[in-house]
N, C-alpha and C positions, 0 to 999 in steps of 0.2 A: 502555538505549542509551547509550554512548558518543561524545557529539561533542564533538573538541574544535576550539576558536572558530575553526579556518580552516575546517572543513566544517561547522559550524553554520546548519541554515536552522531560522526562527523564522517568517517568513512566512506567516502562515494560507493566505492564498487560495492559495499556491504548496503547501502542505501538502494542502489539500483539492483542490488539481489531483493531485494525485502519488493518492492514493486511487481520485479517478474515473478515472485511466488505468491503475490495477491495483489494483480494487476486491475482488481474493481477498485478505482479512486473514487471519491468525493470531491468534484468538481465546484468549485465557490466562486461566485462574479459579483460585482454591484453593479448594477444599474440605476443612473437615477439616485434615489433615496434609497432602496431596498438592496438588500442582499437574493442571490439567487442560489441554487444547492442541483448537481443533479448526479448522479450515480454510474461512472463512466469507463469502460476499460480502456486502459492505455500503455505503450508500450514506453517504457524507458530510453533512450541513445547516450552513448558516450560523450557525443560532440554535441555542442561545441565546449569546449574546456570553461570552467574546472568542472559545471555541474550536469553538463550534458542538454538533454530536454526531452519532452513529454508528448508523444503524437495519440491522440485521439480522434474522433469523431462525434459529432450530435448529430437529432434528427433535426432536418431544415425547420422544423414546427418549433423544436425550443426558442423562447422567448430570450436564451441568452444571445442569441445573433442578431434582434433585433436592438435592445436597450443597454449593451458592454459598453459600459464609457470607452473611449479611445485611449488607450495607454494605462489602465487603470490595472491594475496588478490583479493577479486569482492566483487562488493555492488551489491545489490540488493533494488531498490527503489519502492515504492507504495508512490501513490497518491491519499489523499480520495478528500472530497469536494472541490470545489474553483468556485470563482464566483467575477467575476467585481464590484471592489465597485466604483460609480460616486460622483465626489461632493458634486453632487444637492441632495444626500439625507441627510447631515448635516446641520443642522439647523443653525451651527457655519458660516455657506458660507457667512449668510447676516452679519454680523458682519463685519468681515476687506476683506471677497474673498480671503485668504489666507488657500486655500486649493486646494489637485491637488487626481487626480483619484490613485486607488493602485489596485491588487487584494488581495482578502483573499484566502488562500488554506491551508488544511490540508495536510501534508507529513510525512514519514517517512525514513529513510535509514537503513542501515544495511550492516557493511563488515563483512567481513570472509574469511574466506580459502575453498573450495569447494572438499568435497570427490565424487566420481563417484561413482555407483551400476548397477550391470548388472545382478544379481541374481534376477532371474525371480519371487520368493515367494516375497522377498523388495519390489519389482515393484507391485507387484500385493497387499500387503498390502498397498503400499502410491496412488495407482490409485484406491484402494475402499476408504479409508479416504477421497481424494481430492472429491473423487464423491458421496459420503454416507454428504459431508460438505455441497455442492450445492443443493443436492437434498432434503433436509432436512424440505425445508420448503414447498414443494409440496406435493398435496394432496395423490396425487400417485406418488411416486418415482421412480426414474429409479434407478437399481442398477445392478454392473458390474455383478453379478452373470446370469442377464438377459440374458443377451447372449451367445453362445455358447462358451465352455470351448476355444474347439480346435481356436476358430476365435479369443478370448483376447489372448489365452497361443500367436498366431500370429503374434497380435500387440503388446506385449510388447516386441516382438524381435524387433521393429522399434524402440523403443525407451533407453533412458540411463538415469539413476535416479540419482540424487546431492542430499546432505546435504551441508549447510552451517553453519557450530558451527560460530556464532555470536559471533565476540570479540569487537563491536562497534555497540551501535543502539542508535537514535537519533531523534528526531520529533520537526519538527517547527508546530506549530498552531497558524498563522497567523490572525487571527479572529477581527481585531477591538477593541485590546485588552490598543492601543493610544491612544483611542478617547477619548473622555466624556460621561459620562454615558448618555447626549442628542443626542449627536452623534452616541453612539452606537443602541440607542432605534430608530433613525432616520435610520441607516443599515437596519434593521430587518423588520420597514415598507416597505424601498423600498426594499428586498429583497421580502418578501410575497405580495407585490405588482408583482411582476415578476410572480412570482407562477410558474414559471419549477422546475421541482424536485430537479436539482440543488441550485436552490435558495432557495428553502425549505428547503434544507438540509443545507445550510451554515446560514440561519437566525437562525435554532436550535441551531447551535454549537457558533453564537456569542452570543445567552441566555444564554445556558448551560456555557457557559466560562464566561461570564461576569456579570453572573446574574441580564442581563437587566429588567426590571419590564416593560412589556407591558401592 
């Protein structure tokens, strides 16, 4: 990752907010000669200081359990917002035309070293967390206890649980944070001009960062 110091966030507790509100990472290993990628939800922890760490799960069938180099570092990336910023909503355009399209995107990363678990109690405390986090905000929740003992004790035999202790974490928020304060007020219309939840969500976070006055 690429930040450089005007979209630089370093902020833990703002890093591990941006995670729990889009908790699907991208998982990266080497094995071998090759790189590996696989698509993963994970829960953030405070501890161990200063960066906390990273509890997931894979299916026992991923080919990263078998070829992980020993000690070999993985990032683990999330991606929150991002949304196409055009030109045409800079008011600066009519001025000299010197301006060209970018995206804005919120991201995070996160290396480490990656421990395995295959102890079936781990498993089944990080599968009711991970699921007790999602269902939280439903009226009526699903909860792993729902189901039959013998059918979960089943499915956590398919599966293999990670921690990642964090020794590197890092956030770019990319947000419009160059422009001018007309500029940026100019984002935010044509972002809620757009109105998909994407764009609502990225015209928040160039307010909230930049404290545009609309």
């Amino acid at each position: 990752m690429y930040p450089p110091t005007l979209f630089r966030e370093e902020r833990v507790e703002v890093l591990h907010a941006l995670v729990a509100a889009h908790p699907l990472g991208l998982l990266i290993t080497r094995g071998g000669s090759r790189l590996r990628s696989c698509h993963v939800p994970m829960l953030a922890e405070p501890a161990p200081a200063p960066y906390g760490k990273l509890c997931g799960h894979v299916s026992r069938a991923n080919p990263v359990l078998s070829d992980l180099d020993p000690d070999t570092p993985a990032l683990a990336v999330f991606q929150g917002p991002a949304h196409y910023i055009t030109p045409s909503w800079y008011p600066s355009k009519q001025d000299d035309g010197r301006v060209v399209p970018t995206w804005n995107y919120v991201g995070v990363q996160a290396e480490g070293t990656l421990r395995f678990h295959e102890d079936a109690d781990w498993l089944r405390t990080h599968i009711t967390a991970l699921t007790d986090k999602q269902e939280e905000h439903r009226d009526e929740p699903w909860a792993v206890t729902d189901a039959p003992v013998e059918f979960i004790d089943r499915m956590l035999k398919g599966i293999v649980g990670f921690e990642m202790t964090i020794t590197s974490l890092i956030g770019t928020w990319k947000v419009s944070q160059n422009r001018t304060p007309v500029d940026q007020a100019g984002v935010v219309a044509g972002l809620r001009e757009v109105g998909s939840d994407a764009a609502l969500a990225m015209a928040d976070i160039v307010v909230e960062q930049n404290g545009v006055a609309i």
